[in-house]
N, C-alpha and C positions, 0 to 999 in steps of 0.2 A: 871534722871538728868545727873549723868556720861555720859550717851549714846549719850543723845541730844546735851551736850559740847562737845564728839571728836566728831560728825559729822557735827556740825557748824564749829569745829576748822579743819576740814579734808576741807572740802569745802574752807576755808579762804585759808587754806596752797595749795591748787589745784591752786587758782587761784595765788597767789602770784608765784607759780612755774612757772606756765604759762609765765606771764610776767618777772621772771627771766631769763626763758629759751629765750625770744625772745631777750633779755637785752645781753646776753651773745653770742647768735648767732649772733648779730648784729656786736658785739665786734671783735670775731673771724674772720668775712669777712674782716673788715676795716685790722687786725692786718696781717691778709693770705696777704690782698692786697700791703700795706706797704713792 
């Protein structure tokens, strides 16, 4: 049960990184560009 809740929760957290990173990369071009 452990197991299968951090690899749900690993995958959850993979993807919310995913689109944090693109969230922040986006940020950093507009703020470079400014």
């Amino acid at each position: 049960m452990r197991v299968k809740g951090s690899s749900a929760s690993r995958n959850k957290l993979k993807k919310l990184y995913s689109i944090t990173k693109g969230f922040w990369g986006r940020k950093k071009n507009v703020y470079r560009r400014a």
